[in-house]
Backbone as numpy.savetxt, mean C-alpha at the origin, in Angstrom:
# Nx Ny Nz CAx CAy CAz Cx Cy Cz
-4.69 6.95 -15.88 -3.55 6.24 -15.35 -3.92 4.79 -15.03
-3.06 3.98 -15.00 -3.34 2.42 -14.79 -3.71 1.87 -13.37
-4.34 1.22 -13.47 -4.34 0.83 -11.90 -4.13 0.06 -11.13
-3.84 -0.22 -9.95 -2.11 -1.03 -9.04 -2.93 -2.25 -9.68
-1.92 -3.37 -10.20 -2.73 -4.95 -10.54 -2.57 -5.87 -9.06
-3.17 -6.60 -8.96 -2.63 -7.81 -8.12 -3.11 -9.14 -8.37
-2.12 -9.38 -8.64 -2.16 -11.23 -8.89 -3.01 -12.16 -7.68
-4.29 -13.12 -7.60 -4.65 -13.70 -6.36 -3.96 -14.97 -6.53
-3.54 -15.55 -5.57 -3.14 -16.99 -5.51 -4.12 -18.06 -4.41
-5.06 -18.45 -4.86 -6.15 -18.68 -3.63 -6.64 -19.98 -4.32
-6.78 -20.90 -3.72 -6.90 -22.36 -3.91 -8.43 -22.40 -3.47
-9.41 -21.70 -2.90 -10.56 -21.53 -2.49 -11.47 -20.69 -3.47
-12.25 -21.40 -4.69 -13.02 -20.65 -5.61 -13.62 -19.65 -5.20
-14.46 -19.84 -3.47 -15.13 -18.35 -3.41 -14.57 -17.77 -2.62
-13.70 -17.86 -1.49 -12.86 -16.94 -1.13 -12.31 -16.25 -2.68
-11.55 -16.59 -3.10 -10.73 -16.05 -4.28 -11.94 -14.78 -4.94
-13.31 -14.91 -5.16 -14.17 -14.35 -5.88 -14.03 -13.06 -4.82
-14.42 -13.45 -3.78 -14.80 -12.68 -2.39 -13.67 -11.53 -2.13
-12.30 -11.94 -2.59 -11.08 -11.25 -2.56 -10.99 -10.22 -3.48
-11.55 -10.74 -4.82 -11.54 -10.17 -6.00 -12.05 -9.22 -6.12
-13.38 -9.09 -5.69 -14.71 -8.39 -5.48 -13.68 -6.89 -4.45
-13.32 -7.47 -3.35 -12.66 -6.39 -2.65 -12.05 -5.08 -3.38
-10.96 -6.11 -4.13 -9.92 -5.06 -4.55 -10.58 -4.42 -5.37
-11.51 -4.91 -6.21 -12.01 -3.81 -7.57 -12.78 -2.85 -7.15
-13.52 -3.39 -6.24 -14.19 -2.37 -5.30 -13.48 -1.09 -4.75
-12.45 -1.68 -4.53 -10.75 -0.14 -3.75 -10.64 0.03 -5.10
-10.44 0.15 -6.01 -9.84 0.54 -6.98 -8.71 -0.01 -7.72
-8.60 -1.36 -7.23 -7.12 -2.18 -8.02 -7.82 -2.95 -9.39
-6.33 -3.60 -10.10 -7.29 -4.41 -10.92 -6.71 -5.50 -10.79
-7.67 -6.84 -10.74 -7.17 -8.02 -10.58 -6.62 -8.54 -12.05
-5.69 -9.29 -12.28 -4.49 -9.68 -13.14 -5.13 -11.14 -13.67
-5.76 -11.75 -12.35 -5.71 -13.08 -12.65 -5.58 -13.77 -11.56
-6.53 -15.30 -11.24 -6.79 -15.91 -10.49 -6.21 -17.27 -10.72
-5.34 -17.69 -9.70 -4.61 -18.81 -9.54 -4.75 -20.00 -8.54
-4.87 -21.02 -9.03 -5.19 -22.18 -7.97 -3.97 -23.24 -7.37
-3.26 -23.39 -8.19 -1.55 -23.59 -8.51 -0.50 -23.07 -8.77
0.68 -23.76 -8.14 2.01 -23.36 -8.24 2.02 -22.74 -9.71
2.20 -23.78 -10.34 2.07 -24.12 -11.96 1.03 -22.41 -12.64
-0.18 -22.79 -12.09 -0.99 -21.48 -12.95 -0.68 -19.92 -12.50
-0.40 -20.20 -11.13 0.43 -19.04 -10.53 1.22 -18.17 -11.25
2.88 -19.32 -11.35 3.82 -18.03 -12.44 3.64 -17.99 -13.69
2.49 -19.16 -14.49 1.55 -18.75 -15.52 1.51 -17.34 -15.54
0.75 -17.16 -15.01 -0.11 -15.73 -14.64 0.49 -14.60 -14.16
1.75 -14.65 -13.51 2.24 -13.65 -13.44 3.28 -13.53 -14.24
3.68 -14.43 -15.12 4.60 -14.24 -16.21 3.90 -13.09 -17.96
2.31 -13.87 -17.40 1.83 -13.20 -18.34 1.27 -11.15 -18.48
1.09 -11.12 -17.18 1.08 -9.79 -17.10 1.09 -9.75 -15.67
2.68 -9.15 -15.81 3.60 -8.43 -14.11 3.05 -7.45 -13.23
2.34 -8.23 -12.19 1.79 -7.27 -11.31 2.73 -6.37 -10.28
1.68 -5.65 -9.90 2.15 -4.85 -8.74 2.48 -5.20 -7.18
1.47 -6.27 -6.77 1.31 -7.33 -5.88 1.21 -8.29 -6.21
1.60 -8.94 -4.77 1.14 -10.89 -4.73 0.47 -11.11 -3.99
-1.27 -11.75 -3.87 -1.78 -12.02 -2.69 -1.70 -13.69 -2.38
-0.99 -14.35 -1.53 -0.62 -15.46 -1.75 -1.14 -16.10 -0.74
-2.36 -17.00 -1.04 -2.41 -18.28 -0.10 -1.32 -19.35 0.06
-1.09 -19.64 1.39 0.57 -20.18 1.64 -0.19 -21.74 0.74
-1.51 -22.39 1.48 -2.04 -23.97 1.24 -2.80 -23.55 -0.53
-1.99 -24.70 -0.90 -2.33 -24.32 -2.84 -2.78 -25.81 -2.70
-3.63 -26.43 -4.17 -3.77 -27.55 -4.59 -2.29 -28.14 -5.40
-2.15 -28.88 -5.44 -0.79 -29.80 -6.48 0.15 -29.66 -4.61
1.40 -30.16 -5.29 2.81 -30.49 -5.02 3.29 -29.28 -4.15
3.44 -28.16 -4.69 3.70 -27.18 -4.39 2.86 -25.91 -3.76
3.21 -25.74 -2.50 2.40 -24.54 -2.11 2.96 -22.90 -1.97
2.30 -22.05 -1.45 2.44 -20.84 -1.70 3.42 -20.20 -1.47
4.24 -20.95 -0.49 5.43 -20.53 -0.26 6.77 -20.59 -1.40
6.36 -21.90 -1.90 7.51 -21.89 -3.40 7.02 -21.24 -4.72
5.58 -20.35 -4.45 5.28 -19.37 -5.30 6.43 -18.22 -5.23
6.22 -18.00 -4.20 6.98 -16.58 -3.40 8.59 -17.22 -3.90
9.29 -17.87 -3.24 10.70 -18.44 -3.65 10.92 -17.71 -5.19
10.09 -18.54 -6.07 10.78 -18.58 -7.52 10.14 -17.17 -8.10
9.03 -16.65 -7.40 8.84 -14.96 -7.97 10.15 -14.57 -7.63
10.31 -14.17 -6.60 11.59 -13.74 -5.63 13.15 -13.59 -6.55
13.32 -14.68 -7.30 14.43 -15.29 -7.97 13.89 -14.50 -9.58
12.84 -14.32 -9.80 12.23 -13.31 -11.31 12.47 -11.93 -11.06
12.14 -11.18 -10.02 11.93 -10.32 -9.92 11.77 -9.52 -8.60
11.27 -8.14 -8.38 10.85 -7.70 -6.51 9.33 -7.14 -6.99
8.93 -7.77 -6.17 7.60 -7.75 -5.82 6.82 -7.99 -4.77
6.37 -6.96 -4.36 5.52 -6.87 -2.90 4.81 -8.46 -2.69
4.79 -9.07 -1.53 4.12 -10.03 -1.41 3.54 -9.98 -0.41
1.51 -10.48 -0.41 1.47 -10.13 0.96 0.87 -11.79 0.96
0.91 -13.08 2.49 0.48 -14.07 2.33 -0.80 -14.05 2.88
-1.77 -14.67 2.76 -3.11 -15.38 2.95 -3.10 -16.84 3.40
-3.47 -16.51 5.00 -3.38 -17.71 5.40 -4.12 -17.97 6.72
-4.79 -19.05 7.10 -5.76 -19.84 7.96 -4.62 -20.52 8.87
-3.34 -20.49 9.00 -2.78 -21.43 9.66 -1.85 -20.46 10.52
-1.66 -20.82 11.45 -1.01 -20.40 12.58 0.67 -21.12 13.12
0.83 -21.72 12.12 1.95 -23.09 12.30 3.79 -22.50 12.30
4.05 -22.71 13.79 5.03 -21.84 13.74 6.29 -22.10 12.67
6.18 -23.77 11.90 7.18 -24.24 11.25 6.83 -23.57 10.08
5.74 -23.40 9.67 4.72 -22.93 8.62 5.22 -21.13 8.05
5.25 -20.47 9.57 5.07 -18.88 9.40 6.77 -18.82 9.39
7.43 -19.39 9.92 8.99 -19.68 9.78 9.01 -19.67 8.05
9.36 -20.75 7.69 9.64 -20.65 5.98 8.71 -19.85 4.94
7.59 -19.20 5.45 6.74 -17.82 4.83 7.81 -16.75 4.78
8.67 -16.74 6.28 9.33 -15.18 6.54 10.65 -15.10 5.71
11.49 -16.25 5.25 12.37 -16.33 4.52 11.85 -15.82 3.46
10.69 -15.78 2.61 10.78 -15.48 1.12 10.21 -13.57 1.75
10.69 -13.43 2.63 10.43 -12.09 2.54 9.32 -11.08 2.57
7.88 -11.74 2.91 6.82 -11.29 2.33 6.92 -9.71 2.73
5.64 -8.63 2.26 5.30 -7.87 3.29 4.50 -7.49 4.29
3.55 -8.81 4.42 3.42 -8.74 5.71 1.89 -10.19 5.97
1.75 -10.78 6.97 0.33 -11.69 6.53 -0.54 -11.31 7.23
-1.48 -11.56 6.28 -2.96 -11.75 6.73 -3.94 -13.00 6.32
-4.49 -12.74 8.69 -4.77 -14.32 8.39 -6.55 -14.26 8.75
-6.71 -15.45 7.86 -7.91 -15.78 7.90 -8.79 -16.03 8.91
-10.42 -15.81 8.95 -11.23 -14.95 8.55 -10.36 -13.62 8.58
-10.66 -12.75 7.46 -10.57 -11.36 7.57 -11.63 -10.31 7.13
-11.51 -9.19 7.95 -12.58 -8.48 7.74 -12.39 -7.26 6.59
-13.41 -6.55 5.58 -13.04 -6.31 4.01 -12.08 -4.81 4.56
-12.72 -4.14 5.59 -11.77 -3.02 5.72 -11.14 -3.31 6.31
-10.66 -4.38 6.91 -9.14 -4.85 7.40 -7.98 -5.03 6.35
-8.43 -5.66 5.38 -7.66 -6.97 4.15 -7.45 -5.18 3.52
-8.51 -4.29 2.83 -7.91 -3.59 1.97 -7.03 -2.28 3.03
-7.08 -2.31 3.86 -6.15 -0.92 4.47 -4.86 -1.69 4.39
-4.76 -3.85 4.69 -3.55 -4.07 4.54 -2.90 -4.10 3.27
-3.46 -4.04 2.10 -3.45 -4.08 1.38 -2.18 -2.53 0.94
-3.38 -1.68 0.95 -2.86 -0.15 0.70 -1.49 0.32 1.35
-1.59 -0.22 2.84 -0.09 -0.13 3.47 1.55 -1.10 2.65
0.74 -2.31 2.18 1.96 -2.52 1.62 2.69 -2.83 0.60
1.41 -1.90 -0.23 2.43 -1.16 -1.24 3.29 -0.33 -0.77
2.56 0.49 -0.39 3.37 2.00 0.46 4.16 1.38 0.70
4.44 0.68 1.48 5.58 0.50 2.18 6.50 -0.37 1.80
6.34 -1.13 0.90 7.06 -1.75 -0.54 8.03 -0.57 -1.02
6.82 0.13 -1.93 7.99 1.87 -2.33 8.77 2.24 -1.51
7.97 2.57 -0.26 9.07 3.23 0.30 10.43 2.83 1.01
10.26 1.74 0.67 11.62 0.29 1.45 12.27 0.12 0.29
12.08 0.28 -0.80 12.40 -0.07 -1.93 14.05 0.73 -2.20
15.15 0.18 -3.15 15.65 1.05 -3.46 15.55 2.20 -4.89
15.19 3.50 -4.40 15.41 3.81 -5.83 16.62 4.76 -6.11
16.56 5.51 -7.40 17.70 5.98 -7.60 17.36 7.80 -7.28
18.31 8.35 -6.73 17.96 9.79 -6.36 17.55 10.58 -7.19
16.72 11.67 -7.06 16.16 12.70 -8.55 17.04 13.40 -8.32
17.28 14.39 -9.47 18.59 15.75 -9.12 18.15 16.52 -8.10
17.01 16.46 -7.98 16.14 17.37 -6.93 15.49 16.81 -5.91
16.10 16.06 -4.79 15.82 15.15 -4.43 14.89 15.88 -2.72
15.00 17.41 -2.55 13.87 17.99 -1.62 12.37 18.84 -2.68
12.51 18.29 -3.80 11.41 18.60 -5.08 10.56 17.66 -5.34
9.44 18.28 -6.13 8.55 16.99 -7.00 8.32 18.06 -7.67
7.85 17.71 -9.28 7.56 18.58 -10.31 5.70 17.67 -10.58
4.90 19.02 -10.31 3.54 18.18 -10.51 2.83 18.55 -12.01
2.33 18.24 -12.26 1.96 17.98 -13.73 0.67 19.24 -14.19
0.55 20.53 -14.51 -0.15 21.26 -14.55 -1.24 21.04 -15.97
-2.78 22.15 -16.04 -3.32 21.95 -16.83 -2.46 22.43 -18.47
-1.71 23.11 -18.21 -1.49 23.57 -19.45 -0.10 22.67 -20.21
0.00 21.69 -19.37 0.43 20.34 -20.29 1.92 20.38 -19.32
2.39 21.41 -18.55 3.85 21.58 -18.16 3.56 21.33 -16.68
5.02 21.50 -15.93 5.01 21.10 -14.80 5.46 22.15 -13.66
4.66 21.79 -13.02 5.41 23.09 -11.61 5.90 22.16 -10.66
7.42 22.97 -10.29 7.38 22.38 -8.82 7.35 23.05 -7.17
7.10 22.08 -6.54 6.69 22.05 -5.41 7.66 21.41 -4.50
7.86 22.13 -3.08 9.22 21.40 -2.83 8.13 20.62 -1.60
8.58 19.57 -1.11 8.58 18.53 -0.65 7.99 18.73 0.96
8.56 19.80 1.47 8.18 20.32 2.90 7.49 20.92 3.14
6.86 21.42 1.44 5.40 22.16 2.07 4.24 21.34 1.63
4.65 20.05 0.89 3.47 19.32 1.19 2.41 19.88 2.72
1.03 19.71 2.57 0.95 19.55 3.88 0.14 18.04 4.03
-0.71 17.71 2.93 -1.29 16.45 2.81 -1.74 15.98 1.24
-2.33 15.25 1.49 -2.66 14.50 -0.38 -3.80 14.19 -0.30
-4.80 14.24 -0.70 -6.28 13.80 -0.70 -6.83 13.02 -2.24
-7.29 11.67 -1.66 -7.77 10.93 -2.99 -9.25 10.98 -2.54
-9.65 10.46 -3.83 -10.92 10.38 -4.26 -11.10 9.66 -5.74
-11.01 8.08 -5.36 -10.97 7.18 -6.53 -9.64 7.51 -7.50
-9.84 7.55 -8.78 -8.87 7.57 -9.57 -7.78 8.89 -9.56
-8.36 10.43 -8.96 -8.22 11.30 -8.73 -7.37 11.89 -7.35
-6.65 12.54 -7.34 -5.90 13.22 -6.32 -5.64 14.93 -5.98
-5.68 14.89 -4.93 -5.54 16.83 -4.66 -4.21 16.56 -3.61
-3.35 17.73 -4.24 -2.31 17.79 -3.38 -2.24 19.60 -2.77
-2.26 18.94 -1.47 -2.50 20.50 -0.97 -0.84 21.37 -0.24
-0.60 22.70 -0.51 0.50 22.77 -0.05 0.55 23.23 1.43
1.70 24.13 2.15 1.52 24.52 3.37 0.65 26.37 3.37
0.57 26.79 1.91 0.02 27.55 2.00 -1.77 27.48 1.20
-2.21 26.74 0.83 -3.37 26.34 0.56 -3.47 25.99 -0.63
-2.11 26.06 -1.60 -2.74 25.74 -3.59 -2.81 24.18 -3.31
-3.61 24.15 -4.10 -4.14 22.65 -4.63 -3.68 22.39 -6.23
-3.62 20.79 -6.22 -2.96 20.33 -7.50 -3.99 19.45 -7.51
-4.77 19.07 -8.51 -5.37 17.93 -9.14 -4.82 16.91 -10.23
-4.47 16.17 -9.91 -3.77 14.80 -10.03 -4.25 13.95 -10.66
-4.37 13.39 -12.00 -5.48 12.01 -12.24 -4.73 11.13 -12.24
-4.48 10.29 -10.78 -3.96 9.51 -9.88 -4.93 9.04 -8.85
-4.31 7.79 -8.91 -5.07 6.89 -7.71 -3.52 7.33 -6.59
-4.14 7.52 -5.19 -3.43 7.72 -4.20 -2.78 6.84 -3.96
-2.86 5.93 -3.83 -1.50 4.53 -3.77 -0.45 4.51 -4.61
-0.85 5.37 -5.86 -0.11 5.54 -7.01 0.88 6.39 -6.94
0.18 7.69 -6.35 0.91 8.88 -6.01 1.91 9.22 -5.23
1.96 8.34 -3.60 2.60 8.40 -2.56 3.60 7.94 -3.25
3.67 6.59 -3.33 4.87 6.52 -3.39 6.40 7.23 -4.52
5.57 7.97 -5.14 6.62 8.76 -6.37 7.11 9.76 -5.82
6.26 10.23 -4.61 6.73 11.46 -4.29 7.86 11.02 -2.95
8.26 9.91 -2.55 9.27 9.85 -1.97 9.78 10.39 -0.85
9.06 10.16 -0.06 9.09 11.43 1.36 9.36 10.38 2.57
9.47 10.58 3.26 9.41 9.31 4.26 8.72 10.26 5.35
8.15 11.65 5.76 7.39 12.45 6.52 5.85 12.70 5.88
5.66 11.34 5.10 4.35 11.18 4.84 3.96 10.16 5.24
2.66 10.25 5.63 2.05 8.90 6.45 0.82 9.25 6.33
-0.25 7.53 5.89 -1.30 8.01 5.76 -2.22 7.54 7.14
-3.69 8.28 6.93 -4.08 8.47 7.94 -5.75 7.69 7.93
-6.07 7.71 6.83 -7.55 7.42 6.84 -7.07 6.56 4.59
-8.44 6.44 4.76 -7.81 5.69 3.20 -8.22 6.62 2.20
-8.60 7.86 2.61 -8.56 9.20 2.11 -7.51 10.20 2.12
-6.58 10.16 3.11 -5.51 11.23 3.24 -4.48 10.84 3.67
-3.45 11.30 3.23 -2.08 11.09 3.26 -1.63 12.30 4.31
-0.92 12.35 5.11 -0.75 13.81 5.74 1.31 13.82 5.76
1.70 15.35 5.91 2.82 15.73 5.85 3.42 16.11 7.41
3.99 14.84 8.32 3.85 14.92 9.21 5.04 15.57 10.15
5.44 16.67 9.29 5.98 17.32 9.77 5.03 18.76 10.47
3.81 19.04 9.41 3.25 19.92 9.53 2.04 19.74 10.57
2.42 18.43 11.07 1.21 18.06 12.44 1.54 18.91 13.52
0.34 18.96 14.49 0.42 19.92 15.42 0.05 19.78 16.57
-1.27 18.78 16.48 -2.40 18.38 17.85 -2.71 16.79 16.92
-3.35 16.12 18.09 -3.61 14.63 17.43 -4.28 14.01 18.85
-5.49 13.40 18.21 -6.30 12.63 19.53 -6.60 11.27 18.89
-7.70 11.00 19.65 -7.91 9.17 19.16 -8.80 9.63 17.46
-9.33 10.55 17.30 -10.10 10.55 16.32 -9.76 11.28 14.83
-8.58 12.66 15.78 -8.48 13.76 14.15 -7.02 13.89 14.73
-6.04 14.40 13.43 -5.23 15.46 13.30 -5.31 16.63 12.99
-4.39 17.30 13.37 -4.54 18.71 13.35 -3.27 19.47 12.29
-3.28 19.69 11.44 -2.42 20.30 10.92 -2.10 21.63 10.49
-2.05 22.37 11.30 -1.99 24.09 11.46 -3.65 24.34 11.89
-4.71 24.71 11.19 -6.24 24.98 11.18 -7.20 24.07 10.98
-6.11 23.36 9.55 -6.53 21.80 8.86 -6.79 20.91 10.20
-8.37 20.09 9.95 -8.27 18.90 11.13 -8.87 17.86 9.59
-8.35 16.78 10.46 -8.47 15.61 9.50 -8.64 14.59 10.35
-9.28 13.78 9.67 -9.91 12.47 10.61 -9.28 11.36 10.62
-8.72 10.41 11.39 -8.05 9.40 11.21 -8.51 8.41 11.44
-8.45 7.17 10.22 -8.91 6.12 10.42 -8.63 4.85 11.41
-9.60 4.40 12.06 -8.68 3.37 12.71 -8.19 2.18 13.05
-7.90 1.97 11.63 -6.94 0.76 11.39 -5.56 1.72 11.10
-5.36 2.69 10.86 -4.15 3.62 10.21 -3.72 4.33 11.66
-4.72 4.87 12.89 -4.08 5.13 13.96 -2.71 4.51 14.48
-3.00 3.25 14.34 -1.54 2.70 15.38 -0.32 3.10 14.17
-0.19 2.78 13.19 0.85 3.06 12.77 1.12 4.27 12.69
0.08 5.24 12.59 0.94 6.61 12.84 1.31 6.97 14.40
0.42 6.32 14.86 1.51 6.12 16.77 2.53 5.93 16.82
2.61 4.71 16.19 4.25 3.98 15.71 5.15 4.81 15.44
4.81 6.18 14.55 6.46 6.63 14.11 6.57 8.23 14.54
5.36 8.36 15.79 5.60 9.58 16.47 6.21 9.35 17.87
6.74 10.38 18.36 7.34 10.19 19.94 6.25 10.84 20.77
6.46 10.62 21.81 5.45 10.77 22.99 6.20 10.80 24.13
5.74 12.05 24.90 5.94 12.09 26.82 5.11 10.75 27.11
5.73 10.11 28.27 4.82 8.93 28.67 4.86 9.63 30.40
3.63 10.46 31.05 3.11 10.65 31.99 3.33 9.22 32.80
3.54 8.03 32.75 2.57 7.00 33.48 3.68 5.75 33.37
4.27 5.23 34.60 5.14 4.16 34.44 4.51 2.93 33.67
């Protein structure tokens, strides 16, 4: 299967290398390195990525922000910005072209790629698509060339491992997937999936117990990463003991 592209837009030769190095390292593939407005939609005209990593400060006339504008006006495409500046007039006309979300400079490599991984996800899943006939289903792709399906609520989690995926149900079958997990989530269309570590996706309906370190999902414990903790804080409820 192909793997997520992302376009860099980075006016800084070794930052840009340093960026590059990241993603191939996670498993993306870089598209192409841009220093200009101009070489920018070059480059993404020439082969349409999956992402945009966009330094807002470019060399020439035009900076990163009127990258984003005239993509915007081509097409939808996740954008995430790259930026050293803090400038509230600055982060103002960034938020008009919509990005999904910035990250600012210095950044640290398992910071940049977990933001990375989140917003795709969350690109797909904001995204509009069109309903399947079977829209509490997924049909997964078996060895003998056909498909079984699996309905949606017994997901209990998704487990990657590089190009590869295991989808586990609520009663223990496993599906092997030759899928990259960034790839996978989002097809399956759930919005009671949330990932947890940059290994597992979990079905968070089937959660049970949860501390600073693991989830618990029936017997299943799973470890949670923590840059991915707060957001799964984010979309659970909680007794609050404590004014």
């Amino acid at each position: 299967m192909a793997k997520v592209k992302v376009l860099i837009v980075e006016d800084e030769l070794l930052a840009a290398e340093d960026i590059s190095e990241q993603l191939v390292e996670a498993g993306y593939q870089v598209t192409g390195v841009a220093r200009t407005y101009e070489d920018a939609l070059k480059l993404f005209k020439q082969d349409l990525p999956d992402l945009v990593l966009l330094d807002i400060q470019l060399d020439g006339k035009k900076d990163g922000i009127a990258v984003a504008s005239t993509i915007n006006k081509l097409t939808k495409v996740p954008i995430i910005y790259i930026t050293g500046s803090a400038e509230d007039n600055l982060l103002e006309r960034a938020k008009d072209t919509q990005p999904v979300t910035f990250v600012m400079k210095p950044f640290r490599a398992k910071e940049f790629i977990t933001n990375v991984d989140l917003a795709i996800e969350n690109f797909a899943r904001n995204s509009e698509v069109e309903k399947s006939l079977l829209s509490d289903a997924v049909f997964i792709p078996t060895s003998d060339g056909g498909h079984e399906k699996v309905l949606k609520e017994e997901i209990l989690y998704v487990e990657g491992d590089g190009s590869y995926t295991t989808l586990i149900t609520q009663n223990h079958k496993k599906y092997d997937i030759t899928l990259y997990l960034s790839k996978l989530v989002p097809q399956l269309e759930s919005d009671s999936l949330v990932r947890i570590s940059k290994k597992h996706v979990i079905n968070a309906h089937h959660l049970t117990k949860i501390d600073k370190k693991t989830v618990w999902l029936g017997e299943d414990k799973l470890a949670v990463g923590e840059h991915y903790r707060k957001t799964l804080m984010q979309r659970l409820s909680f007794i609050k003991t404590k004014p």
